[in-house]
C-alpha positions in Angstrom: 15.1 11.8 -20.9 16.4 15.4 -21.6 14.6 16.7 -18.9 16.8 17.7 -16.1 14.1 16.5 -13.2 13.3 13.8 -14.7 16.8 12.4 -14.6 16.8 13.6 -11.0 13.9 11.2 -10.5 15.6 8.5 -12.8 18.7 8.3 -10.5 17.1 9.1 -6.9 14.8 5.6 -7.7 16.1 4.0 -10.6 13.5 3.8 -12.6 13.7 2.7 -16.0 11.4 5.4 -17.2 9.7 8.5 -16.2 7.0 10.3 -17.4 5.1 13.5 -16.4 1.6 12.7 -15.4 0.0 16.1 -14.6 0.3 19.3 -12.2 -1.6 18.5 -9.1 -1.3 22.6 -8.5 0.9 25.8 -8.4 2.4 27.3 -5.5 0.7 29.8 -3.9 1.9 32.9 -5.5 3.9 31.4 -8.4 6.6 29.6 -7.1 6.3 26.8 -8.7 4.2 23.9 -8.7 3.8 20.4 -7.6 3.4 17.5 -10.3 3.0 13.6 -10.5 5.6 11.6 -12.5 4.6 7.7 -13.3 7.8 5.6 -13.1 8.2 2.2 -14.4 10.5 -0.3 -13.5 11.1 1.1 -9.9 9.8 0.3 -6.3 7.9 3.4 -6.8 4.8 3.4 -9.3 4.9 7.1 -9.3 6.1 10.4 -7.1 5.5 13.7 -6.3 7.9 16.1 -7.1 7.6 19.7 -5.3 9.2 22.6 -7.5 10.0 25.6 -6.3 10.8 28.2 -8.5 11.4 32.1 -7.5 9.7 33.9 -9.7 10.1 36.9 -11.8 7.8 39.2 -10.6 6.0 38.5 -7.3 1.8 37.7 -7.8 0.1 37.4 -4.6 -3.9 36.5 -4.9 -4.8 38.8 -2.1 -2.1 41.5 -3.5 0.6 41.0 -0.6 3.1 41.6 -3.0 5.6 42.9 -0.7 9.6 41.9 0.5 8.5 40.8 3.4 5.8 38.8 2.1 8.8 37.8 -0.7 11.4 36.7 2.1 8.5 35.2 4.2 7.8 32.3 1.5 11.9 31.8 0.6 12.4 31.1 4.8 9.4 29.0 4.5 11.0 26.5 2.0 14.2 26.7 3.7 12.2 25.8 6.7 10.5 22.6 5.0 13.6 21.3 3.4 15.2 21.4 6.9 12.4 19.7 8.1 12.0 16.9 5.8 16.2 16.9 6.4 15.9 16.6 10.1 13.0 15.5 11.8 11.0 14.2 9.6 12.1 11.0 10.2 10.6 10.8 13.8 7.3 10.7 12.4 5.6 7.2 12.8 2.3 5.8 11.1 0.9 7.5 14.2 1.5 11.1 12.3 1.8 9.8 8.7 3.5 11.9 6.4 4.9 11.5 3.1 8.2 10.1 2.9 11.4 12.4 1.2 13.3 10.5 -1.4 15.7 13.2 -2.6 16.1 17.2 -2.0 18.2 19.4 -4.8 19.3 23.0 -3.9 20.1 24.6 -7.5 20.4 28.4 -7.8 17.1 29.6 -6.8 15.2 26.3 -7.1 14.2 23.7 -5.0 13.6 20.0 -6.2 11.8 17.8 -3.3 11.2 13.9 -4.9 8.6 12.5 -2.3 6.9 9.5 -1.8 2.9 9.6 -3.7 0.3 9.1 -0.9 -2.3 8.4 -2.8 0.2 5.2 -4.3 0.9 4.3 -0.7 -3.1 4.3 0.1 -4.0 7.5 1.1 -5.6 9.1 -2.4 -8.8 11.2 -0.7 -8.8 14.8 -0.5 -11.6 16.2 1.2 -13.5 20.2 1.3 -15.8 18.6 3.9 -15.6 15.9 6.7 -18.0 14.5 9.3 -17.2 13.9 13.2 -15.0 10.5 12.7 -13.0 12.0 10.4 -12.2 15.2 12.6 -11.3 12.5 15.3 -8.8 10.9 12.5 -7.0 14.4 12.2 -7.3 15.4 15.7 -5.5 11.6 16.4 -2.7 12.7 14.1 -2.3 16.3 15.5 -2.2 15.4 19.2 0.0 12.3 17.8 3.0 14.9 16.3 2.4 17.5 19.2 3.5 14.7 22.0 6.4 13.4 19.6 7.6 17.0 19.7 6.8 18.0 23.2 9.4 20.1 24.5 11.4 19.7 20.8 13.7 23.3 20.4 12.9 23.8 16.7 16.0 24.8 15.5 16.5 25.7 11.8 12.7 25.9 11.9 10.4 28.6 12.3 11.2 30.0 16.2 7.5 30.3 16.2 5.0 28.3 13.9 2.0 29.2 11.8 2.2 31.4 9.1 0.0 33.9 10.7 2.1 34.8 13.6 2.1 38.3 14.4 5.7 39.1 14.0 6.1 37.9 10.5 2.9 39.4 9.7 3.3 43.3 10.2 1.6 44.5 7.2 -1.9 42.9 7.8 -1.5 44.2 11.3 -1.4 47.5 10.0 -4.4 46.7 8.1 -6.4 45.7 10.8 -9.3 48.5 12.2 -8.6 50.2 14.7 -9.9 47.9 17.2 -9.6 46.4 20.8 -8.2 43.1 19.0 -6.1 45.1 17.3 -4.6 46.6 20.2 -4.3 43.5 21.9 -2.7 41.1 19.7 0.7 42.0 21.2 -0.6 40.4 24.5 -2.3 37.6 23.1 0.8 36.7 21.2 2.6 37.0 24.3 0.5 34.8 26.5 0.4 32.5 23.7 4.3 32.0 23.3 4.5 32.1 27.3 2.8 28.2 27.4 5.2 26.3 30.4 4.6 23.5 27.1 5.5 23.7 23.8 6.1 21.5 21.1 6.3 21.9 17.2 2.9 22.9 15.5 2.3 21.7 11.9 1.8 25.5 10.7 -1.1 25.1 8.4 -3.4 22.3 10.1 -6.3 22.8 7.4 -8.6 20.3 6.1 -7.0 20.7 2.6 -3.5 19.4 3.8 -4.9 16.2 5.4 -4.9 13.1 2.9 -7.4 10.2 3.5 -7.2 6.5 3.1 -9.4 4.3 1.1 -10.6 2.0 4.3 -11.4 5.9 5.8 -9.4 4.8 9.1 -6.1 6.4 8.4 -5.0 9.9 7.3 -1.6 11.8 6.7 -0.1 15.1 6.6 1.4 17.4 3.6 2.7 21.0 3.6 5.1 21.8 6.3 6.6 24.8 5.2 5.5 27.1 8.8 6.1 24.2 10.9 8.0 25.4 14.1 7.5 25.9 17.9 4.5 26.9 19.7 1.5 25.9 21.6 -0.7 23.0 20.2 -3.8 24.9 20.2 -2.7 26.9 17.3 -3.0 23.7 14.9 -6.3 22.5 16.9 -8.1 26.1 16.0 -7.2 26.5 13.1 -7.9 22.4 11.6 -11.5 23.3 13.7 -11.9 26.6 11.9 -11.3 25.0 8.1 -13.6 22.1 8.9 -16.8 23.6 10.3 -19.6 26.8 10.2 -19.7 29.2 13.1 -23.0 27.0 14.5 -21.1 23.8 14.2 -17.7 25.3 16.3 -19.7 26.9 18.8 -21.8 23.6 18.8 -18.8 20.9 19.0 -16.2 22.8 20.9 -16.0 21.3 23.5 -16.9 17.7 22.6 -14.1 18.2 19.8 -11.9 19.2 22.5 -12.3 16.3 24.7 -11.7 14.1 21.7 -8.2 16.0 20.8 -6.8 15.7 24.6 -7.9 12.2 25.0 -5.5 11.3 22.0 -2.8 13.5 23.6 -2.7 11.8 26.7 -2.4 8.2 24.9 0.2 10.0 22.8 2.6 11.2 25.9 1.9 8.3 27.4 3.5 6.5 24.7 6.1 9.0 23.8 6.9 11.2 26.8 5.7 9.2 29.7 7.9 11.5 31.9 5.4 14.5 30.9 2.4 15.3 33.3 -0.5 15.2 30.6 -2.6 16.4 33.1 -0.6 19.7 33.4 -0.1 19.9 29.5 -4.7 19.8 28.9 -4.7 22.1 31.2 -2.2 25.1 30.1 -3.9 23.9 26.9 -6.9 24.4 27.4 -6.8 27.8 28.8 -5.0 29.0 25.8 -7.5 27.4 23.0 -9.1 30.7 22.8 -5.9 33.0 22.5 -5.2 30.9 19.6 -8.3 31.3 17.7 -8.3 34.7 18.5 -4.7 34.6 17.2 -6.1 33.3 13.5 -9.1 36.0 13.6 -6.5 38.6 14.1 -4.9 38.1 11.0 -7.9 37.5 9.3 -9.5 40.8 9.8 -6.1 42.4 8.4 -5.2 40.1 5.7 -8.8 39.0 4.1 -11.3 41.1 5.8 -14.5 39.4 4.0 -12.9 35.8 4.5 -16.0 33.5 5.6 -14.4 32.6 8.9 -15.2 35.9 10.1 -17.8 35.1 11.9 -20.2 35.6 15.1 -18.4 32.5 16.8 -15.4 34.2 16.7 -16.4 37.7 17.6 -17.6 36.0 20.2 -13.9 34.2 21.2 -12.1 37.4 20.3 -14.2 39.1 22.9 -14.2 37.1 25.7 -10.6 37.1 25.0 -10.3 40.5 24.7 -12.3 41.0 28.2 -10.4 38.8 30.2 -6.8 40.7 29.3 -8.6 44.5 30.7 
């Protein structure tokens, strides 16, 4: 077993053997990947192992390839570690996520061991979902949001997403030169300004939500922008990657209703102290600044992305109307 991760795995769950299965994909821009390793002779059948690896030159899909962009993604792993370190534990079957077995800091590498979901029954990925599986992720989003009401995210991201305007400067200034455009210093504002914050998953999108078999249970992955903010951010955005601009305009506010029923179970069973009442409605309210939050970035960073659309034209301007 000359391979130095391997042995990593070897002695983090003493397994008698490990072998590489296969790469289940590379980082986004290069740094690294994330594989599958079969074990034998351990608790664990198998694990994921998440590699980060700087690279030599920097190769950005969309052709971000600048510092910023650079030191953007090394805060975003020092972010995750921390996470996974520190509060991950706090997480319940409620807001299923993968268990951490091991973390390595080595020169400019990262080695994350964690737990296989799809060993521990969750092994569907989905590009499409239906209106009982929205309720399963909306469940575990209002779930996490009332374990971290009120949570200080320190040695996380001050403010979550990885579209929040300060850390995106460049695909502001990419933006046309638009009402949105000179707005999205206020809508930020009023959206950091929420009397109720907790810690938003970052990057809510179908693609980092793993289902079970039975197709009643479903966990998290990816929380390398997790940090504080309003809960709408992760709501939008999970909305936006699930559905057309008929089907948000159409479901809004059904999916809505479904998402702050599960949050007033949630506090009641977390933070019973918190009015939930008060929390749906300073929610509410900012459920549009947040998807107008997301199509702001959008129209700088990807301007032909397909979730620039007439529904949220329509958001941005209502929005954008209601701040003049």
């Amino acid at each position: 077993m000359s391979n130095p991760i391997e042995k990593l795995i070897q002695q983090t769950t003493r397994a008698k053997d490990v072998e590489f299965d296969y790469a289940l994909q590379s980082l986004w821009s290069g740094y690294g990947s994330i594989d599958r390793y079969q074990l034998t002779g351990s608790q664990y059948p198998s694990v994921i192992v998440k590699h980060v690896r700087l690279p030599d030159k920097k190769n950005h899909p969309r052709g971000w390839n600048t510092d910023l962009s650079h030191q953007r993604k090394l805060k975003s792993y020092q972010v995750e570690t921390h996470w996974y370190e520190h509060y991950a534990r706090h997480c319940d079957n409620n807001c299923r996520i993968p268990q951490v077995l091991n973390i390595k800091h080595h020169g400019n590498e990262i080695v994350m061991i964690m737990e296989d979901l799809d060993a521990s029954g969750f092994p569907l990925r989905k590009q499409s979902i239906g209106l009982a599986e929205m309720k399963l992720c909306l469940r575990w989003l209002a779930f996490f949001h009332a374990r971290f009401m009120q949570q200080k995210p320190k040695g996380l991201w001050s403010i979550g997403t990885y579209w929040h305007l300060d850390t995106r400067p460049d695909e502001l200034k990419a933006m046309p030169d638009n009402d949105l455009k000179r707005h999205a210093a206020k809508i930020d504002q009023l959206l950091n300004a929420t009397p109720y914050k907790t810690l938003v998953h970052g990057d809510a999108k179908l693609a980092n939500f793993c289902f079970s078999s039975s197709g009643e249970a479903v966990a998290a992955v990816d929380f390398q922008y997790v940090g504080g903010g309003n809960g709408m951010k992760d709501v939008a955005y999970f909305i936006s990657s699930c559905l057309d601009e008929n089907e948000c305009e159409a479901y809004e506010a059904s999916l809505l209703d479904i998402y702050f029923d599960f949050l007033k179970q949630a506090l009641q069973q977390y933070q019973p102290a918190i009015d939930a009442a008060q929390v749906e409605e300073s929610w509410r309210a900012a459920y549009p600044l947040a998807w107008t939050d997301f199509f702001r970035f959008l129209q700088g960073w990807s301007p032909g992305h397909w979730k620039i659309h007439r529904y949220s034209s329509q958001i941005a301007k209502q929005v954008i109307q209601s701040l003049c």
